[in-house]
ROKOLSE-112246 format. One line per 2 residues: their letters; for each residue x, y, z of N, C-alpha, C. Coordinates in steps of 0.001 Angstrom, whole numbers, plus 524288, in hexadecimal, padded with zeros to 5 digits. Layout:
BEGIN
a) X Y Z X Y Z X Y Z ~ ...
//
This chain:
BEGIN
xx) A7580 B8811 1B887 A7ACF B88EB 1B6A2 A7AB9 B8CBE 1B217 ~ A7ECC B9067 1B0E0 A80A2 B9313 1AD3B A850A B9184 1AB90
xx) A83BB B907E 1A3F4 A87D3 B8E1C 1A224 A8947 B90F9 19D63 ~ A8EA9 B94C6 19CB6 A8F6C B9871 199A7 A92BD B94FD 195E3
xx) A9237 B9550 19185 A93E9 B9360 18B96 A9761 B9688 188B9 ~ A9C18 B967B 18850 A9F99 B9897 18554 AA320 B9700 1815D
xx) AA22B B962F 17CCF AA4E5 B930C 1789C AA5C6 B9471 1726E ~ AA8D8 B9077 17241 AAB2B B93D6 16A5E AA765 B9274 168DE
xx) AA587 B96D1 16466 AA0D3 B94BD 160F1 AA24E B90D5 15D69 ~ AA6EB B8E56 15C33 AA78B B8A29 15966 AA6A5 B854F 15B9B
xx) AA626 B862E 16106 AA38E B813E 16412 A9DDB B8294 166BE ~ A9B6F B84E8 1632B A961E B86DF 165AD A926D B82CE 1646E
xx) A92F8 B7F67 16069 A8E88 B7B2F 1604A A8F33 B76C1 16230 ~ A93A7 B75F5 163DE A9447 B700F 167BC A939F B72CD 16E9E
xx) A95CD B7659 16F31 A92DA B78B9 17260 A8D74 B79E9 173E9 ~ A8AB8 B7B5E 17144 A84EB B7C79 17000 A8327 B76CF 17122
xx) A85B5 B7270 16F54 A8296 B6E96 16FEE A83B8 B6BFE 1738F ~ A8660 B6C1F 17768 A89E3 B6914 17DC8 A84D4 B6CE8 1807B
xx) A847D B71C4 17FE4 A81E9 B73CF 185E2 A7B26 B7636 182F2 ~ A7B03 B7377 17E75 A74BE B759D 17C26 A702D B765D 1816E
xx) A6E1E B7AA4 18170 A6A26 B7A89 184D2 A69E2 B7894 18A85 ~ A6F83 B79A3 18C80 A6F6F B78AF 19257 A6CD6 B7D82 193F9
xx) A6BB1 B7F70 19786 A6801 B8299 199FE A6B73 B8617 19EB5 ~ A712A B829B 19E7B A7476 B853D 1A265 A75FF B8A9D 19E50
xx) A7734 B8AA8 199F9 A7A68 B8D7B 196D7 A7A00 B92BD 196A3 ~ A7BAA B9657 19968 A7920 B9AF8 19A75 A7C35 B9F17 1967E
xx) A7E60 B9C82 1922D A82E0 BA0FB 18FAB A8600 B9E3D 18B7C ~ A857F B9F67 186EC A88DD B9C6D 181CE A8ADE BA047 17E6A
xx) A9046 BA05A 17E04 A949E BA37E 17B78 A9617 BA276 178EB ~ A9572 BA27B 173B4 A9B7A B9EFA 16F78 A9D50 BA354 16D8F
xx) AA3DB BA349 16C28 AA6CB BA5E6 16BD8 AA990 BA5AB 1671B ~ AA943 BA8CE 1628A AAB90 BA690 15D2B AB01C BA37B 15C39
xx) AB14D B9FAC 158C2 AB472 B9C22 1582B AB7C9 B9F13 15526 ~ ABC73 B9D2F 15765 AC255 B9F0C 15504 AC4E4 BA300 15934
xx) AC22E BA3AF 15D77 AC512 BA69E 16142 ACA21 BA267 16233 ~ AC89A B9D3C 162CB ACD18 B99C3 1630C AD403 B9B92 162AF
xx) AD1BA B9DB5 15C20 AD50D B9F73 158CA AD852 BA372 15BD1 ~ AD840 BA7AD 15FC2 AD8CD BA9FE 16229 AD9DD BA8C0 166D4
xx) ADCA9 BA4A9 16AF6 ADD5D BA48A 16F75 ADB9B BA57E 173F7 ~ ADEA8 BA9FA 1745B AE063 BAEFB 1785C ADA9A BB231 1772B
xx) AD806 BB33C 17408 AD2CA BB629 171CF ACF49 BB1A0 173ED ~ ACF0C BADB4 1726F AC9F5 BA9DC 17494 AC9C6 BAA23 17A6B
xx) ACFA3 BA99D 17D27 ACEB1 BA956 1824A ACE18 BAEFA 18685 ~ ACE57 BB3B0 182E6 ACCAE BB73E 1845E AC7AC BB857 18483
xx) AC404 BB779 180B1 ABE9A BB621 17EA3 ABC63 BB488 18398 ~ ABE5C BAF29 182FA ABC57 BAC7C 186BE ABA37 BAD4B 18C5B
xx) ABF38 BAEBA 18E2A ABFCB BB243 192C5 ABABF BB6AD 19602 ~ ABC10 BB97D 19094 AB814 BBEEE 19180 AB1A0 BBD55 1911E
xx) AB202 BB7AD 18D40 AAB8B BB59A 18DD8 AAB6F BB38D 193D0 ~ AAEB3 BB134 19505 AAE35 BAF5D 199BD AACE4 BB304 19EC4
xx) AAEC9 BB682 19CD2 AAFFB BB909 1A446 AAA98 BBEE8 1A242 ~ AA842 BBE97 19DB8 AA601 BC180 19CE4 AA057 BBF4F 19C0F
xx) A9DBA BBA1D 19D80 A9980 BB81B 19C8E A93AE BBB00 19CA7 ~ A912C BBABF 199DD A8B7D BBE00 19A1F A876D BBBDF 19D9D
xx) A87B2 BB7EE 1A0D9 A83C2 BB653 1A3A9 A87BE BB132 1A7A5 ~ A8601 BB27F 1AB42 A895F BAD62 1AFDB A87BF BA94D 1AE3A
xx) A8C55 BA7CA 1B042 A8D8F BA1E2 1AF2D A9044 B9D8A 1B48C ~ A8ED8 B98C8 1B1FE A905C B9538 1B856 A9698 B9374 1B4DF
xx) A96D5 B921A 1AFAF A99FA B9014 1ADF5 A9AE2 B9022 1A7CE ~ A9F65 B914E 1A4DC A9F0F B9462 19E4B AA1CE B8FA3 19BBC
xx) A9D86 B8C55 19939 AA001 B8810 19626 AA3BF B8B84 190FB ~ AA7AA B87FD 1917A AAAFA B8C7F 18CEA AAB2E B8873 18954
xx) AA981 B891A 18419 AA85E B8703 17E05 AAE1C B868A 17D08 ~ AB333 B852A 17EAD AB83A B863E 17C47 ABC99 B8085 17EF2
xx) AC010 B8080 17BEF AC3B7 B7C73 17E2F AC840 B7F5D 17F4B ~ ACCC6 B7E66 1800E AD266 B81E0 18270 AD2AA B8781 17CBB
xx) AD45D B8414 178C8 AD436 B88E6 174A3 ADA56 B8B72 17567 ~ ADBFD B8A12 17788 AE27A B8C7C 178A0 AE150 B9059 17EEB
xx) ADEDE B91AA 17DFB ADD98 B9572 18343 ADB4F B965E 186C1 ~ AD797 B913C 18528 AD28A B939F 18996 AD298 B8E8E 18EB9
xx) AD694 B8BE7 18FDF AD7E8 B87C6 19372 AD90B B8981 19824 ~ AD4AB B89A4 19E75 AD50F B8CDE 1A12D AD3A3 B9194 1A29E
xx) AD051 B948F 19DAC ACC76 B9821 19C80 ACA3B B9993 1A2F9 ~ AC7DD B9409 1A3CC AC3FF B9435 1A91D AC6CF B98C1 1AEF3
xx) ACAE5 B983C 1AD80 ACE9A B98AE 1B336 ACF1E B9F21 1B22E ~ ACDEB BA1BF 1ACEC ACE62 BA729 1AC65 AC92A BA85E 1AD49
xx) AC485 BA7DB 1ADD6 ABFA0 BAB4E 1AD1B ABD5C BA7FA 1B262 ~ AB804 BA963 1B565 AB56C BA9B7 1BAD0 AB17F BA5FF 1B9C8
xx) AAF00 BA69B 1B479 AA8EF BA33C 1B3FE AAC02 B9CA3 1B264 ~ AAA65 B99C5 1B66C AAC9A B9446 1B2D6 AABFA B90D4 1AF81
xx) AAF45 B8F3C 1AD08 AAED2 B8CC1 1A657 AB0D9 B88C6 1A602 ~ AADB4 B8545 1A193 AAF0A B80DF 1A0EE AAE90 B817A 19AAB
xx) AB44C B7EA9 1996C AB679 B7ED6 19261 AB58F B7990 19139 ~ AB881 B7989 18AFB AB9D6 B7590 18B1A ABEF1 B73F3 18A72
xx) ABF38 B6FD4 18E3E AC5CE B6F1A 18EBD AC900 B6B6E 18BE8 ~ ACA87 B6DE2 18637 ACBF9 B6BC4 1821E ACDF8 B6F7C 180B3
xx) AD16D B6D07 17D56 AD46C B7217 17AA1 AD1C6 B757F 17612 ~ ACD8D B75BB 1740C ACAC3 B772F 17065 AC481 B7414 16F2C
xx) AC340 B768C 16C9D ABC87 B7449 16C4B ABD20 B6F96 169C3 ~ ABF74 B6F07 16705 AC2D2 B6B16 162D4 AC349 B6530 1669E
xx) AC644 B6780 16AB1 AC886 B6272 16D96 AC232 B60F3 171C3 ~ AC029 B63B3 171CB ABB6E B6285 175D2 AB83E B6113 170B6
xx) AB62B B5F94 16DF0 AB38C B5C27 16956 AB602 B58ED 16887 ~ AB9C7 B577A 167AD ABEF3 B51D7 165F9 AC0B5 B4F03 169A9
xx) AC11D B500D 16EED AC4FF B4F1F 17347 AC9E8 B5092 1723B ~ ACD6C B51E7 1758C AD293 B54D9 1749D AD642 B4F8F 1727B
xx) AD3C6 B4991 173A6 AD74B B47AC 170E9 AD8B1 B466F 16B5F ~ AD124 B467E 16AE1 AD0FC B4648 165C4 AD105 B4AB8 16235
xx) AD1CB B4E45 16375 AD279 B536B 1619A AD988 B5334 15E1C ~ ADC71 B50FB 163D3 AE1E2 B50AE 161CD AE3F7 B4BB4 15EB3
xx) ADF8F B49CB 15CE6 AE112 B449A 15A16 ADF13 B459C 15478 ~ ADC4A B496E 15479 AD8DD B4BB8 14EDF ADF1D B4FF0 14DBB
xx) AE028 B50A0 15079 AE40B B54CD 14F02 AE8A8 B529B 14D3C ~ AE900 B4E75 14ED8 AEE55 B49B5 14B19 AECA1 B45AC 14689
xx) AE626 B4981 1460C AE59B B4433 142D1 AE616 B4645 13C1B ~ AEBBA B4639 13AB2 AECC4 B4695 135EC AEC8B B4C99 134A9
xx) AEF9A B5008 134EA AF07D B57A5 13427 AECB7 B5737 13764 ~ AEC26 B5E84 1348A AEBEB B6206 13955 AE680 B6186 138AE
xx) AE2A0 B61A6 13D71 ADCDC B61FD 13BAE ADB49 B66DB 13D74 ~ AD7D8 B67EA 13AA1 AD307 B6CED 13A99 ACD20 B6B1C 13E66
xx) ACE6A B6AE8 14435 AC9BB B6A5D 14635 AC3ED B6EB8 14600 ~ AC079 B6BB7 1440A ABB7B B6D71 14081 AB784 B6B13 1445A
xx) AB589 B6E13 14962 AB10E B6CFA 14B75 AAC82 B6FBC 148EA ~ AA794 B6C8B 14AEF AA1F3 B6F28 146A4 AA040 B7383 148D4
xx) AA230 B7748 14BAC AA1D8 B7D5B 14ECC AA6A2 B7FB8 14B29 ~ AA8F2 B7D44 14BB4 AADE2 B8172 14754 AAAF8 B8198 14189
xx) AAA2F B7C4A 13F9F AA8E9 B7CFE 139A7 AA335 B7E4F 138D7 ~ AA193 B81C3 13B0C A9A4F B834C 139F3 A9B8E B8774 1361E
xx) A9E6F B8B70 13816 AA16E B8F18 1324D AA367 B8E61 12E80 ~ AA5DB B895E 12D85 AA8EF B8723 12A77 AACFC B890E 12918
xx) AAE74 B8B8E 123F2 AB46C B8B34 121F4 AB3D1 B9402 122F1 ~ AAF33 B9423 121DA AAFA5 B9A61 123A0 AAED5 B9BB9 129AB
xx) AAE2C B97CD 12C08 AB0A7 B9ABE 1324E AB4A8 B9A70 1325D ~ AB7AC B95C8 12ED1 ABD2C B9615 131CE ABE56 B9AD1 12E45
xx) ABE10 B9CCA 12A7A AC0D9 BA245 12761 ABF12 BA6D2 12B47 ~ ABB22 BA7D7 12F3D AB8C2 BA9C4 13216 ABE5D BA94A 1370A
xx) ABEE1 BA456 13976 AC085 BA3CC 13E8E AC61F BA504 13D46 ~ AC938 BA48D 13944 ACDEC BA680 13906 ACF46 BAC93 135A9
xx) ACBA3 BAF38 13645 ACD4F BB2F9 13276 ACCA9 BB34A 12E54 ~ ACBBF BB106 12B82 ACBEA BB0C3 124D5 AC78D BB2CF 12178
xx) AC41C BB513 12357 AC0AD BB91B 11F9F AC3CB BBB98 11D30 ~ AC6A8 BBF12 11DC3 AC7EF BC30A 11A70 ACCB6 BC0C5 11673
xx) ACAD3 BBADC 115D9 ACEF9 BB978 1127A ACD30 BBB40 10C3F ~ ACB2C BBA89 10C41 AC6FC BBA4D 105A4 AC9C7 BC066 10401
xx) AC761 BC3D6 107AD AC96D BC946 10659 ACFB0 BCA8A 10525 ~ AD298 BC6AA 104CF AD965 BC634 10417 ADAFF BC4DF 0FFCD
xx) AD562 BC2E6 0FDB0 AD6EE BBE79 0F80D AD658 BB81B 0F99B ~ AD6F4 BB63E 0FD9F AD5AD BB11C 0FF76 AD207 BAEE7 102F0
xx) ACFC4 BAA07 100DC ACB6E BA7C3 102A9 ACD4D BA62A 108B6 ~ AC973 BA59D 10D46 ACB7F BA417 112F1 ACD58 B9E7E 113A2
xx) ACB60 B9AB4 10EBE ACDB9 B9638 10DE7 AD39C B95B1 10DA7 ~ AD763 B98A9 10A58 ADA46 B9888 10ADC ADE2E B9B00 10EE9
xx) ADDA6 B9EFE 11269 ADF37 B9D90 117BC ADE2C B97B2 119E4 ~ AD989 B978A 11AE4 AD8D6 B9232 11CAD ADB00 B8E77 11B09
xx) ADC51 B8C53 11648 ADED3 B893A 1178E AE4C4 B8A32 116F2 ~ AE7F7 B8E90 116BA AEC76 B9084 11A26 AED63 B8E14 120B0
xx) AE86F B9050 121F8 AE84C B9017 1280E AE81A B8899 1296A ~ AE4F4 B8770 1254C AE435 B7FD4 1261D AE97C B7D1C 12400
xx) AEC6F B80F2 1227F AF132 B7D8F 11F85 AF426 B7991 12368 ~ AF372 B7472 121B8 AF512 B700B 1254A AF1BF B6D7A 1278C
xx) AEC97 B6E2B 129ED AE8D6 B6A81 12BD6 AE644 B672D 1262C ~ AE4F6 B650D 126A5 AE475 B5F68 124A0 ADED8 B5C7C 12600
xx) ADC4A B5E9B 1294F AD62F B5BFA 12AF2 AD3D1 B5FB1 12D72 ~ ACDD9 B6015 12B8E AC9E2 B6288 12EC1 AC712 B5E66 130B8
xx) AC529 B5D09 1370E AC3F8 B5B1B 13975 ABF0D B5E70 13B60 ~ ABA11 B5DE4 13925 AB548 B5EB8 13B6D AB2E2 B5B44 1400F
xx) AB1B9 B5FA4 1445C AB070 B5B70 14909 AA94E B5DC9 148D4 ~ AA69B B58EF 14917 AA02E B58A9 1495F A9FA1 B5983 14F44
xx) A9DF8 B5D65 1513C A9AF1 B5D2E 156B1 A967A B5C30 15738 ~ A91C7 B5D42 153E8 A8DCE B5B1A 152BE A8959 B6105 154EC
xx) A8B28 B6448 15302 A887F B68C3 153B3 A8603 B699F 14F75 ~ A82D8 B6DFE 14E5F A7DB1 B6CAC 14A41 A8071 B6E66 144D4
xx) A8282 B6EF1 14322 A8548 B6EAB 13DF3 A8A27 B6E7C 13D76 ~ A8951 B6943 13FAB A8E64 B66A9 13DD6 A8FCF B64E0 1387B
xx) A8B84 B64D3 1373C A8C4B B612D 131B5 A8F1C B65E9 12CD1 ~ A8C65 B69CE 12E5C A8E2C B6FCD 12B39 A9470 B7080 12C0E
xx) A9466 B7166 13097 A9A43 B70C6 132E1 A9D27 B6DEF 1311F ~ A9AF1 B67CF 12F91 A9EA8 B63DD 12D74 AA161 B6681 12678
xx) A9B23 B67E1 124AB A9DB4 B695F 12098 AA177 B6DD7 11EFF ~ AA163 B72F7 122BB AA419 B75F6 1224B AA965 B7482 1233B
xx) AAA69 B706B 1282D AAFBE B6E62 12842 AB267 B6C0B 1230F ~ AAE8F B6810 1209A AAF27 B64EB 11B38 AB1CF B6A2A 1179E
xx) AAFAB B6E9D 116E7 AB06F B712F 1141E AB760 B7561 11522 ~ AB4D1 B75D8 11B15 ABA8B B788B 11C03 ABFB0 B74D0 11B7C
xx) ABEA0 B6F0C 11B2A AC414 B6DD1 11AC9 AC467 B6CE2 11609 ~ AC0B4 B6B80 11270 AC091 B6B67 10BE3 AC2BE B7204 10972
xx) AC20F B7696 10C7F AC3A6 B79CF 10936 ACA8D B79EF 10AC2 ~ ACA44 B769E 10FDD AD1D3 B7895 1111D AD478 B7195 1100C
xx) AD14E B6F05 10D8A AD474 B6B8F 10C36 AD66A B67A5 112A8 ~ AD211 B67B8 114C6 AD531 B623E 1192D AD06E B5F93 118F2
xx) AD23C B599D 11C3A AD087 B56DB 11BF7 ACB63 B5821 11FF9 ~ AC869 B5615 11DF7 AC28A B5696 12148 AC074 B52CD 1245E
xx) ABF1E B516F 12BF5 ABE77 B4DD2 12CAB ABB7D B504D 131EC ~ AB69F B4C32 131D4 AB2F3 B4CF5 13781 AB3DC B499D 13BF9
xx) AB11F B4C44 1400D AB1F9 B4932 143FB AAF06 B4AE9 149BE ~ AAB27 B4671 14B3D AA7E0 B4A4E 14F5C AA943 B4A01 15449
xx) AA8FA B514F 157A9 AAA95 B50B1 15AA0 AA6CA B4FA0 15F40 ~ AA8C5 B51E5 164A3 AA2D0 B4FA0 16878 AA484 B5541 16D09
xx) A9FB8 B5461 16ED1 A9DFF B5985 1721B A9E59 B571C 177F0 ~ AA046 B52C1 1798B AA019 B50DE 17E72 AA468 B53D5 18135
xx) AA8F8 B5616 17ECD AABB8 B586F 18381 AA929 B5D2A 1847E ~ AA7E6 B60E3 18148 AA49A B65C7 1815C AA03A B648A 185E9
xx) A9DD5 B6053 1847C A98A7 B5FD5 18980 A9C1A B5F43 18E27 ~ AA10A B5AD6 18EE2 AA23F B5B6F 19406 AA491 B5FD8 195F4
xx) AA57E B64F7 192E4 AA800 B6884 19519 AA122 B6B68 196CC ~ A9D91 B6B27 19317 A97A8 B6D1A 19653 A982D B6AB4 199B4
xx) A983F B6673 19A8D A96BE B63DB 19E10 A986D B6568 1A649 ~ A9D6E B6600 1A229 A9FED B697C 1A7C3 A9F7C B6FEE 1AA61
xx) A9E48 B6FD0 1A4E2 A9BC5 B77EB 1A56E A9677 B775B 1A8F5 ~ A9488 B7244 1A8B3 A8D2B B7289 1AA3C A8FCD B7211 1B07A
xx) A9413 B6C7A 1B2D5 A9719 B6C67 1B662 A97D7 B7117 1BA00 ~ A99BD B756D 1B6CE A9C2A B7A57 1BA64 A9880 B7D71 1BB91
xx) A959D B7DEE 1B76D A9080 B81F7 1B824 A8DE8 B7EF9 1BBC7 ~ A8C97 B7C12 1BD41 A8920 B7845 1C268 A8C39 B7A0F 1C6C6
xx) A919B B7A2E 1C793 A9364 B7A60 1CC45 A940C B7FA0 1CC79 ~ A9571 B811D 1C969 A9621 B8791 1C8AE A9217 B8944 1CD01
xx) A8BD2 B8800 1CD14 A84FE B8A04 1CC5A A86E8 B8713 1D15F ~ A8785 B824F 1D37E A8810 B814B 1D85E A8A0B B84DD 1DBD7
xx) A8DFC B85F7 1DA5E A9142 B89B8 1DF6C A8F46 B8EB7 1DF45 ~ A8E25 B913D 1DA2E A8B51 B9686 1DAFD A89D4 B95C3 1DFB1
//
């Protein structure tokens, strides 16, 4: 079997650790985080990785959940793919129910997985623009917390990838410099494996019918 890997680098270490050293894996892509941020741009991205692959493939596990756009992806491009079918990476670590129960639980929360916070408080000045704040007269903190005005909790989720613990603290810190409440919570990699699980599925039958 050939098993092509395509995913946000903000989910590259819970990734990394669902398909470590399978032997099917003929191809691993991560794609910078914050295309999100961009829609219509991520699912163009996407696209052109897809239908443009560097080595065949039986089947292109895609590292991503819906994201606003990418629901159905499969039905536009030839090589076949298996996502994950959640509305975001977010909801495939939490379950989608518990995802929407963190989201009522008391304001607005700041979901903080340990792939987002490895940069800490300067990726996010990175992922939204805000370098060239300093050069204006203002620190990128204060955008930020412009942009946080109204959330109320940072919610760090533990996947248990190899620095997590670093991660924990950069979260500690990013919500200590914007003033919310700070709170952990670990998530789990079992839906991620069952979506491998089904990528290993297609690529088998895929290699059958060849």
């Amino acid at each position: 079997m050939r098993i092509g890997i395509l995913g946000c680098d903000a989910i590259k270490g819970e990734l990394e650790i669902v398909t470590a050293g399978d032997p099917d894996v003929v191809y691993r892509e991560y794609l910078e985080f914050g295309l999100h941020l961009h829609p219509d741009d991520l699912k163009k991205v996407i696209i052109e990785k897809l239908r443009s692959l560097p080595t065949p493939v039986d089947v292109v596990f895609l590292g991503y959940g819906y994201c606003q756009v990418l629901k159905g992806i499969q039905m536009e491009v030839d090589v076949p793919v298996v996502m994950l079918e959640y509305e975001d990476c977010i909801a495939a670590m939490l379950t989608t129910d518990r995802y929407h129960r963190e989201k009522n639980n008391g304001g607005i929360t700041w979901f903080y997985p340990a792939g987002w916070a490895v940069n800490g408080l300067p990726g996010l000045v990175r992922l939204f623009n805000l370098d060239s704040a300093e050069s204006e007269g203002y620190p990128p903190e204060y955008f930020l917390k412009l942009m946080f005005d109204g959330f109320s909790r940072c919610l760090f989720i533990d996947t248990g990838i190899d620095c997590s613990e670093e991660c924990r603290k950069n979260s500690e810190r990013f919500a200590d410099s914007l003033g919310l409440r700070h709170e952990c919570t670990r998530g789990s990699l079992d839906l991620i494996r069952e979506a491998w699980a089904n990528a290993k599925k297609v690529a088998a039958g895929t290699e059958r019918s060849a």
